[in-house]
N, CA, C and O atoms as a GROMACS GRO file, in nm:
protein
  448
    1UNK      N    1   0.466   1.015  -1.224
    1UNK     CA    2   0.375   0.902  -1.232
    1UNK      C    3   0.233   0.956  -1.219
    1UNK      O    4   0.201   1.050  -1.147
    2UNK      N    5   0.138   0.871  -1.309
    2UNK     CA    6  -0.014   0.939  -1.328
    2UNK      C    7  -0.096   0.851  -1.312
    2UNK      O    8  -0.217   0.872  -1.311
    3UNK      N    9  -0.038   0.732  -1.295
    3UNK     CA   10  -0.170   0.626  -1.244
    3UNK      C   11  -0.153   0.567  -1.135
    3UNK      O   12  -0.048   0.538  -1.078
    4UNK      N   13  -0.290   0.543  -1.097
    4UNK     CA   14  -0.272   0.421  -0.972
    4UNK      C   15  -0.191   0.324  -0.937
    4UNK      O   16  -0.169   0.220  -0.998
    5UNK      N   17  -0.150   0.359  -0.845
    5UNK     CA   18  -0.017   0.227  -0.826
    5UNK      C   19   0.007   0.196  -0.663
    5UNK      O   20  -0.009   0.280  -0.574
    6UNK      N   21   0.053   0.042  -0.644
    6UNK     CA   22   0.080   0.002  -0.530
    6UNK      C   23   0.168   0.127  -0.440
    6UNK      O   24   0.248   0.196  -0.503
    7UNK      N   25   0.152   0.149  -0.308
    7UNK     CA   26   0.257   0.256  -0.282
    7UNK      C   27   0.264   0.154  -0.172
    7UNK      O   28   0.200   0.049  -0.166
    8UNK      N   29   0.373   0.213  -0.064
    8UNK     CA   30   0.456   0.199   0.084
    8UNK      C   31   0.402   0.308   0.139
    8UNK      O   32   0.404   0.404   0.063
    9UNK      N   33   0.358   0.326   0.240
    9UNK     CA   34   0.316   0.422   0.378
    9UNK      C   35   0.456   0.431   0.428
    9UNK      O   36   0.505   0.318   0.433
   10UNK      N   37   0.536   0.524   0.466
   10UNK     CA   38   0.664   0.574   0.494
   10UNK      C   39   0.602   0.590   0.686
   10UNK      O   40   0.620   0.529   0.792
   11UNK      N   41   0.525   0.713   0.636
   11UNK     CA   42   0.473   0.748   0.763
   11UNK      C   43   0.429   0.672   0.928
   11UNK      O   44   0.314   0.632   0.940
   12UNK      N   45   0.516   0.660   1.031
   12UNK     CA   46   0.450   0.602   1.126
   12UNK      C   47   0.311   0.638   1.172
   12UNK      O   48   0.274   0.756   1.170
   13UNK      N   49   0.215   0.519   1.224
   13UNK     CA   50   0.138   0.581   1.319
   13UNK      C   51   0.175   0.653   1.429
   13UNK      O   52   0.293   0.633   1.460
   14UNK      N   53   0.105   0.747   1.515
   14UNK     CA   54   0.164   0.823   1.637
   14UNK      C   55   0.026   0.847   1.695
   14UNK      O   56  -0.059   0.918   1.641
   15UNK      N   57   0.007   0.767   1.836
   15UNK     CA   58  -0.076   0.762   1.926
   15UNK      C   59  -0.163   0.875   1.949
   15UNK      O   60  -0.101   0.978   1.973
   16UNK      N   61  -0.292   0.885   1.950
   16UNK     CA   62  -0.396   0.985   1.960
   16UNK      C   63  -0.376   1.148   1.855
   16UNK      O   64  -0.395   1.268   1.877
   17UNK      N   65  -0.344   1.090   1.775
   17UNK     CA   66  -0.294   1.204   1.656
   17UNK      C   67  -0.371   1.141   1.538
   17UNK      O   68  -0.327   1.038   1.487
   18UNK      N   69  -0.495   1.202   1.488
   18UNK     CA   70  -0.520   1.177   1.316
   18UNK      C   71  -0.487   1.219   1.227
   18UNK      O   72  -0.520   1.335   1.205
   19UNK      N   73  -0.400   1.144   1.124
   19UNK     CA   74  -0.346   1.192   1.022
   19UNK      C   75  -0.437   1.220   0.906
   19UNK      O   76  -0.535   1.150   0.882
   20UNK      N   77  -0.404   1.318   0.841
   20UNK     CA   78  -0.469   1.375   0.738
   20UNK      C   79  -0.402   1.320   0.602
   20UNK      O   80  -0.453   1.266   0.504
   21UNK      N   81  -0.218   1.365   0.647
   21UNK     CA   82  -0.145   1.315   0.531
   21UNK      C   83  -0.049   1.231   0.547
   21UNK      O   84  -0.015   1.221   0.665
   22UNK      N   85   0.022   1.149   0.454
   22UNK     CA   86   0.056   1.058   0.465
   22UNK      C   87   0.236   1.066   0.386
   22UNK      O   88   0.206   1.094   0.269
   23UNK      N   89   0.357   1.059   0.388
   23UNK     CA   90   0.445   1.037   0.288
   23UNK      C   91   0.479   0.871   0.254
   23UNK      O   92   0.508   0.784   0.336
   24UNK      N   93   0.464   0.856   0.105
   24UNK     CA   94   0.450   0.740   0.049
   24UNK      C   95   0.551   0.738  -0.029
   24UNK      O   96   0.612   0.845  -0.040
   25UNK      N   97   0.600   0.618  -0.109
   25UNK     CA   98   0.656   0.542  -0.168
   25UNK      C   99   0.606   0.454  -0.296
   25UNK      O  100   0.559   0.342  -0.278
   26UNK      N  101   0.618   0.506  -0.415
   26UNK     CA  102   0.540   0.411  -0.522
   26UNK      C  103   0.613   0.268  -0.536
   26UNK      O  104   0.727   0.246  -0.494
   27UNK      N  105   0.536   0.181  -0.599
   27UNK     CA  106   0.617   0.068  -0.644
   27UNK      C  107   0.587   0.017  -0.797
   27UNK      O  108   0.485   0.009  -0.866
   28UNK      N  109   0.676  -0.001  -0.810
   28UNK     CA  110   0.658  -0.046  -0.994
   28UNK      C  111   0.661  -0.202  -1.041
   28UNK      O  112   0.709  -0.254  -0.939
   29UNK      N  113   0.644  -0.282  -1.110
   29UNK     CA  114   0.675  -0.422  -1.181
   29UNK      C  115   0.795  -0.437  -1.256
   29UNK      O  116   0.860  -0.541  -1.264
   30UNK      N  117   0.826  -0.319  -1.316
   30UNK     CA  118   0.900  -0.376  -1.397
   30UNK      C  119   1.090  -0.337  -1.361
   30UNK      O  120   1.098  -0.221  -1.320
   31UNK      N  121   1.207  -0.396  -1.369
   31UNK     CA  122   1.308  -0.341  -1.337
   31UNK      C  123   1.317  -0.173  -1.366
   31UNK      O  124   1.243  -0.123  -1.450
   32UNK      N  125   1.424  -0.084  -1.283
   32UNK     CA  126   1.466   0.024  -1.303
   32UNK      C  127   1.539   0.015  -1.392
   32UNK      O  128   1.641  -0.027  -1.337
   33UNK      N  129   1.559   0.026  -1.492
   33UNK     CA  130   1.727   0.042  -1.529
   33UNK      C  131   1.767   0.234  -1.592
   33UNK      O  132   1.681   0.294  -1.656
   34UNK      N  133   1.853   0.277  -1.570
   34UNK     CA  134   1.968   0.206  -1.476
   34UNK      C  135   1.899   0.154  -1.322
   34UNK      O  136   1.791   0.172  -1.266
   35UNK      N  137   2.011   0.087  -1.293
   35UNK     CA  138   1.931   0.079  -1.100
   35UNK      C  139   2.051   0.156  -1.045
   35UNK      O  140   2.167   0.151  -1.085
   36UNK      N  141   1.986   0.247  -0.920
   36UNK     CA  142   2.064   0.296  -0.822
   36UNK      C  143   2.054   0.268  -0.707
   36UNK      O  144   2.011   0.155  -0.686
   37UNK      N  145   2.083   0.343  -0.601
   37UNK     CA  146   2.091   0.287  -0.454
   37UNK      C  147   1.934   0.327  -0.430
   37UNK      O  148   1.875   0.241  -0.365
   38UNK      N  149   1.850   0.446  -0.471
   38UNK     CA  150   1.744   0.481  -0.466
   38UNK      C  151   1.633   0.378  -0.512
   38UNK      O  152   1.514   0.409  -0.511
   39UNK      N  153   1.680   0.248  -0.554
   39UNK     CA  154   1.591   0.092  -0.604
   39UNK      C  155   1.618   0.045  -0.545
   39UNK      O  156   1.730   0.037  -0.497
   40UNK      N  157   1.484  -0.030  -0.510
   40UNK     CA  158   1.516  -0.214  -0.447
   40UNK      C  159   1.417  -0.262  -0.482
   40UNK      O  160   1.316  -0.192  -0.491
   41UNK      N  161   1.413  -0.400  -0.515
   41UNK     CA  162   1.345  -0.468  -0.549
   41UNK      C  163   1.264  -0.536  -0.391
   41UNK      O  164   1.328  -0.570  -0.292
   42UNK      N  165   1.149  -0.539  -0.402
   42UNK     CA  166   1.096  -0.561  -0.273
   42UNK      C  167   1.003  -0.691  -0.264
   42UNK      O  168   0.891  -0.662  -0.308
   43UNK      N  169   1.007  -0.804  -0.229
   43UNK     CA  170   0.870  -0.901  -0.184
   43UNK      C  171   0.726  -0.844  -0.116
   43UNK      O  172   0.771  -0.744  -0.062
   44UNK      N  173   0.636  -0.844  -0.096
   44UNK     CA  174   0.547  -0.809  -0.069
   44UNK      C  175   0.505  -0.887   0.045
   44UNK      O  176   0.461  -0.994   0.003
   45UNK      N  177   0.497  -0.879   0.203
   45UNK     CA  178   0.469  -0.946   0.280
   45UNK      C  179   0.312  -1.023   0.306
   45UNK      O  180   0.210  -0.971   0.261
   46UNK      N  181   0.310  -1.096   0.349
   46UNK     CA  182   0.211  -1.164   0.389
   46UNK      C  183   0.163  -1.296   0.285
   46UNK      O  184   0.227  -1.307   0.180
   47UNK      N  185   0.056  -1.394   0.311
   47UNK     CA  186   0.027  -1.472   0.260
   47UNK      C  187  -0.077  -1.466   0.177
   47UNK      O  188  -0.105  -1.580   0.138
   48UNK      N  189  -0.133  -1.402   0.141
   48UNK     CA  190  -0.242  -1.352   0.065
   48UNK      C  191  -0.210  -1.215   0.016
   48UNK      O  192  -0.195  -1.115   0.087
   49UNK      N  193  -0.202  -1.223  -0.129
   49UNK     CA  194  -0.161  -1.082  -0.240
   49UNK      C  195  -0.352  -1.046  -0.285
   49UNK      O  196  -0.414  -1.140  -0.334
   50UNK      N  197  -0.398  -0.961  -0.270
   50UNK     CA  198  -0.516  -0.944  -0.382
   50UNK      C  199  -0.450  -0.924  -0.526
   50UNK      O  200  -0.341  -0.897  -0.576
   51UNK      N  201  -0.616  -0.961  -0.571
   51UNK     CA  202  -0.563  -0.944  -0.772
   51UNK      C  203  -0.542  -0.858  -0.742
   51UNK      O  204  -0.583  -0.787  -0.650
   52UNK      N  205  -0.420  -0.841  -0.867
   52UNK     CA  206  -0.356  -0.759  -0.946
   52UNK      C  207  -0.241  -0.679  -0.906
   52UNK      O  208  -0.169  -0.613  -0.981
   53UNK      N  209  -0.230  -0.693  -0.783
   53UNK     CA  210  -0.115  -0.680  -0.702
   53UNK      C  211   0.018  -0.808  -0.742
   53UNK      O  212  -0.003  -0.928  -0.762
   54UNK      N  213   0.136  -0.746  -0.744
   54UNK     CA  214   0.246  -0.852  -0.787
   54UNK      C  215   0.310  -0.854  -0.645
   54UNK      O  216   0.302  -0.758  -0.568
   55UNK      N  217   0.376  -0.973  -0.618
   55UNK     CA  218   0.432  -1.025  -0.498
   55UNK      C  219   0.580  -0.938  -0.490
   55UNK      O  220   0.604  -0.872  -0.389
   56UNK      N  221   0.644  -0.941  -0.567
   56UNK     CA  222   0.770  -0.871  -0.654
   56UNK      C  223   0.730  -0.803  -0.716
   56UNK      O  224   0.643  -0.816  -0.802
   57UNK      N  225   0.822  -0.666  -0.662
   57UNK     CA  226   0.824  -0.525  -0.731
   57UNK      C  227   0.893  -0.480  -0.698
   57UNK      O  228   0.952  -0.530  -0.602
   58UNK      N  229   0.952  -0.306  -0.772
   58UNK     CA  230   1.038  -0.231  -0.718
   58UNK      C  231   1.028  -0.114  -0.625
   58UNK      O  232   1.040  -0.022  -0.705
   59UNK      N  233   1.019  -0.078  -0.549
   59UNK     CA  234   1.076   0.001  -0.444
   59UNK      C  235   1.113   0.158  -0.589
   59UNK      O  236   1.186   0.137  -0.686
   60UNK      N  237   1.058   0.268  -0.569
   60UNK     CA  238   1.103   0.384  -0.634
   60UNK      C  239   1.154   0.492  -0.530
   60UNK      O  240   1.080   0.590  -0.538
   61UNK      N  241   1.229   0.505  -0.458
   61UNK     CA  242   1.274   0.589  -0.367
   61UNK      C  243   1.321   0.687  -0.412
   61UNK      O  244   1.392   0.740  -0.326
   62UNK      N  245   1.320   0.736  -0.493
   62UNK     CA  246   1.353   0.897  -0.529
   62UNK      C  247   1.214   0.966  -0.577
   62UNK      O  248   1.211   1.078  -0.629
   63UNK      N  249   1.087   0.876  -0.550
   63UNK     CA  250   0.976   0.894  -0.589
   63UNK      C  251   0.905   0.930  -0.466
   63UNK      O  252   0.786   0.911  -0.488
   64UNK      N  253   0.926   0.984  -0.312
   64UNK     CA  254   0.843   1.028  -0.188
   64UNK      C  255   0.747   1.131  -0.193
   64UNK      O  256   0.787   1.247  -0.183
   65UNK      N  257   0.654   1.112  -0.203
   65UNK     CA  258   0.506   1.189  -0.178
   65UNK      C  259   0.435   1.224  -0.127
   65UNK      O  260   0.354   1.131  -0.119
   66UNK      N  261   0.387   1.328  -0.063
   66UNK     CA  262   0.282   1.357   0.032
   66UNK      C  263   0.184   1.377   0.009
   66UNK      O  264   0.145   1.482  -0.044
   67UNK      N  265   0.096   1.258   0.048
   67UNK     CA  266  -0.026   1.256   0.001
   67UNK      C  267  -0.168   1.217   0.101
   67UNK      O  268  -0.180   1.134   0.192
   68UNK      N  269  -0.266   1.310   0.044
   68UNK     CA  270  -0.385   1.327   0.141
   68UNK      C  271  -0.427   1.185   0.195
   68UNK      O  272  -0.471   1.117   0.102
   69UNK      N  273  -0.427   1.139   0.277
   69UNK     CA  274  -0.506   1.041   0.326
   69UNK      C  275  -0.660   0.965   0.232
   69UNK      O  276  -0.707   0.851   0.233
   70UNK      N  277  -0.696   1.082   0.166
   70UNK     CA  278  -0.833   1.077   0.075
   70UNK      C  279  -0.845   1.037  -0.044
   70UNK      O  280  -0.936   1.024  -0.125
   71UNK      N  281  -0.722   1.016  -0.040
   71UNK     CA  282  -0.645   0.999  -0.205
   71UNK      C  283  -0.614   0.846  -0.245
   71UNK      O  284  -0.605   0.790  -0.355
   72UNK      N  285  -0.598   0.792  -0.085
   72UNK     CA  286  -0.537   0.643  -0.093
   72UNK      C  287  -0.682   0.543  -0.090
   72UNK      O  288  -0.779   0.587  -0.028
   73UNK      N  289  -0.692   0.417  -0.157
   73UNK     CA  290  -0.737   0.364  -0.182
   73UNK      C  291  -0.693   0.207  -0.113
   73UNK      O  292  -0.576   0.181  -0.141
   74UNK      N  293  -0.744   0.127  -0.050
   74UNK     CA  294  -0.677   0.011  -0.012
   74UNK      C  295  -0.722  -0.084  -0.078
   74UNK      O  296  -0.833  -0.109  -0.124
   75UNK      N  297  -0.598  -0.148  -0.081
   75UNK     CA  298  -0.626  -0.313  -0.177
   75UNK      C  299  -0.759  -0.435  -0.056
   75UNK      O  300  -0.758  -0.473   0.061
   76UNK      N  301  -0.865  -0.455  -0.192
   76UNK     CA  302  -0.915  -0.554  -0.034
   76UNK      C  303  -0.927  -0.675  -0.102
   76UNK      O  304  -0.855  -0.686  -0.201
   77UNK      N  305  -0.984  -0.748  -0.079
   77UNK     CA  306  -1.010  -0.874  -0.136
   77UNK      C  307  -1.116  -0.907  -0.054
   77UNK      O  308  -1.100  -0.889   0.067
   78UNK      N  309  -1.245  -0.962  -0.102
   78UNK     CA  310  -1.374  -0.975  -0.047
   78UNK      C  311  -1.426  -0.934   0.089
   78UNK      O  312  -1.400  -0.829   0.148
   79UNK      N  313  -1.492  -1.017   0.125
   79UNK     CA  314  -1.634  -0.921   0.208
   79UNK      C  315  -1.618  -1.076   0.343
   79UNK      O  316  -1.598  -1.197   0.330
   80UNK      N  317  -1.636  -1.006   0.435
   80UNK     CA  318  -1.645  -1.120   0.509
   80UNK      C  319  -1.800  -1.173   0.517
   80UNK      O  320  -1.893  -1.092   0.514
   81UNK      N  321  -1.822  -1.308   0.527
   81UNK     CA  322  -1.951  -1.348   0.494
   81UNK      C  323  -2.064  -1.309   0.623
   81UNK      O  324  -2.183  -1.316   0.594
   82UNK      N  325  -2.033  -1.276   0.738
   82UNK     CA  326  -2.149  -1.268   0.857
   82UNK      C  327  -2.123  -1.080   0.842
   82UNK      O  328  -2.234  -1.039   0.810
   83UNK      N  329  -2.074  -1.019   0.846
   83UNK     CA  330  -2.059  -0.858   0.842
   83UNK      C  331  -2.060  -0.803   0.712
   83UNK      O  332  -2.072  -0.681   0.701
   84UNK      N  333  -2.052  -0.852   0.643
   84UNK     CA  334  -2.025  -0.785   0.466
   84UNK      C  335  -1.931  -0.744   0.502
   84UNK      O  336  -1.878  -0.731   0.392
   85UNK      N  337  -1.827  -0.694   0.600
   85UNK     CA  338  -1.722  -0.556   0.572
   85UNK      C  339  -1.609  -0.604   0.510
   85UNK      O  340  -1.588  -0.715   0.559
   86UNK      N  341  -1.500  -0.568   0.402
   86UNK     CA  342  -1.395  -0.550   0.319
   86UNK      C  343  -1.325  -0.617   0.403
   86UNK      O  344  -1.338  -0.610   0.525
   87UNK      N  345  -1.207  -0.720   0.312
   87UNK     CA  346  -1.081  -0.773   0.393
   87UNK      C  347  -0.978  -0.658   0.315
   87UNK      O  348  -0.968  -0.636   0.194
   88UNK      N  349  -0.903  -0.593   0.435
   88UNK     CA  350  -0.827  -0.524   0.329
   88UNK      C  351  -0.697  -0.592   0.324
   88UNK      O  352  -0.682  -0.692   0.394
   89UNK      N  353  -0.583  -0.542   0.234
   89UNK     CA  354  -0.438  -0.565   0.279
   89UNK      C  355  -0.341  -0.452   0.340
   89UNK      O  356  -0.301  -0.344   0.297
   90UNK      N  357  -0.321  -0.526   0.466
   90UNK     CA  358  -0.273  -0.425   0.535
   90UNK      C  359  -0.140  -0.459   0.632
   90UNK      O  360  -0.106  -0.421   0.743
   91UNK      N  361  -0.066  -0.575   0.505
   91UNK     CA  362   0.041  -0.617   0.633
   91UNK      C  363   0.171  -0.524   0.596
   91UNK      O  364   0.194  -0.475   0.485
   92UNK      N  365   0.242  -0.512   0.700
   92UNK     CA  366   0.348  -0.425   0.708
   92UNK      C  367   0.497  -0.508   0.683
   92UNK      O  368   0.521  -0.627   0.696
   93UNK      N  369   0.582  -0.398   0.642
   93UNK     CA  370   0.751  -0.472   0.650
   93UNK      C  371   0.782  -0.432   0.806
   93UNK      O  372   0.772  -0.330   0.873
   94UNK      N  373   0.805  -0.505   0.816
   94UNK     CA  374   0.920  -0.514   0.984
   94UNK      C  375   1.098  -0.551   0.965
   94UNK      O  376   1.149  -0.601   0.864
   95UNK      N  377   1.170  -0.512   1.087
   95UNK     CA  378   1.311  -0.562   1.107
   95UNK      C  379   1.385  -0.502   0.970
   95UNK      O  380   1.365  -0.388   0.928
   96UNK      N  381   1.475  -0.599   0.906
   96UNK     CA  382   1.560  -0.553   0.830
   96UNK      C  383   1.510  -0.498   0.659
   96UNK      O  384   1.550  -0.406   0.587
   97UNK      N  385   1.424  -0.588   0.646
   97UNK     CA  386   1.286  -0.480   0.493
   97UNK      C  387   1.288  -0.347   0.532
   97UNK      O  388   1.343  -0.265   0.459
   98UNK      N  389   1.235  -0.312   0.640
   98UNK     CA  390   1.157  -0.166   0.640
   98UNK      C  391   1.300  -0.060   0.646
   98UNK      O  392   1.317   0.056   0.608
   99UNK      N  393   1.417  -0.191   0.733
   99UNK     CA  394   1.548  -0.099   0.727
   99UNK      C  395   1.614  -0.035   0.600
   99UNK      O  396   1.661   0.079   0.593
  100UNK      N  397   1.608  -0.123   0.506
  100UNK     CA  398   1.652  -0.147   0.391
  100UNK      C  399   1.546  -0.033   0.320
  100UNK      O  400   1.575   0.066   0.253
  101UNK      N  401   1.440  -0.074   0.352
  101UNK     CA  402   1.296   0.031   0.253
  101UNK      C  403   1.354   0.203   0.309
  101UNK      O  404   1.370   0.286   0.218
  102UNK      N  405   1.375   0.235   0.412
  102UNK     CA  406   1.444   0.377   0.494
  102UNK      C  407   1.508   0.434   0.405
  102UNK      O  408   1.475   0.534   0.341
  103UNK      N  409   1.650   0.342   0.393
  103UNK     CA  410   1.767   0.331   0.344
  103UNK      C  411   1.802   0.361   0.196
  103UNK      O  412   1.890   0.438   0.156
  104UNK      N  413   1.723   0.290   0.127
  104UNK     CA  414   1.661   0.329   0.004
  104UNK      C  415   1.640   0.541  -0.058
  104UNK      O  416   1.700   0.618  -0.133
  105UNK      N  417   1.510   0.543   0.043
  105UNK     CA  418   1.484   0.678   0.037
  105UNK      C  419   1.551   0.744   0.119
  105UNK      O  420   1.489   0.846   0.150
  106UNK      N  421   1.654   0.735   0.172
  106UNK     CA  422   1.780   0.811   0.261
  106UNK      C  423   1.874   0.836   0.104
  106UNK      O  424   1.937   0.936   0.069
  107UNK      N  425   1.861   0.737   0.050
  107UNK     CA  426   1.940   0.758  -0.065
  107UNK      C  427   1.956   0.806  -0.156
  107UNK      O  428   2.066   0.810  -0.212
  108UNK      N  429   1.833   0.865  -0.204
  108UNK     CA  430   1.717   0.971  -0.301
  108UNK      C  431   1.772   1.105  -0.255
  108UNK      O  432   1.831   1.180  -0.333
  109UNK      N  433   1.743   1.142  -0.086
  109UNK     CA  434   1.732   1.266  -0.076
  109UNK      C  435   1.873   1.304  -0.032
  109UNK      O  436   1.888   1.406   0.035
  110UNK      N  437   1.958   1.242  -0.060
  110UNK     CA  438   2.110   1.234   0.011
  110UNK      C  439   2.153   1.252   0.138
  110UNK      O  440   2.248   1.322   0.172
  111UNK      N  441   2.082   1.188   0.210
  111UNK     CA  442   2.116   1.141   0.342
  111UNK      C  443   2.138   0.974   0.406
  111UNK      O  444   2.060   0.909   0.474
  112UNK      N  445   2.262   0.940   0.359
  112UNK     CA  446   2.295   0.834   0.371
  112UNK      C  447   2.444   0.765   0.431
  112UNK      O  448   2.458   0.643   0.435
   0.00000   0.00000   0.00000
């Protein structure tokens, strides 16, 4: 893959540690086919999508990347009106999503 695209942050945060790099997860629009256990089709959490972002997409788990922190770009959607500063999107999968999102790329690297 060579263009910009929605990814998944794999990587936890870890308390008083700055990360440099990151392992990610791309996501695509359109079905896999074939589909394997390494796909899922994923919802996109939260109540507010910025343009151009799709709510529904796929999950590419045989697709894990390590990538510079410098590299990533965040989705924002306007400016708050008293600070100017960026709203970004920054909500996370929790509980059984993020289990399932694991599970996925457990499945890629054959550990499952």
């Amino acid at each position: 893959m060579t263009k910009s695209r929605p990814v998944i942050v794999l990587s936890p945060k870890i308390k008083n540690v700055a990360r440099t790099t990151l392992l990610v997860v791309p996501l695509i629009t359109t079905e896999p086919n074939p589909l394997h256990n390494f796909h899922m089709q994923v919802t996109l959490p939260g109540n507010i999508i910025p343009e151009g972002l799709s709510r529904k997409c796929w999950l590419k788990g045989d697709m894990v990347y390590a990538l510079s922190l410098s590299r990533l770009d965040f989705y924002h959607f306007g400016r708050d009106k008293i600070s100017g500063k960026r709203h970004y999107y920054t909500e996370r999968f929790i509980g059984e999503d993020l289990y399932r999102i694991r599970k996925a790329v457990m499945h890629a690297v054959g550990i499952h």
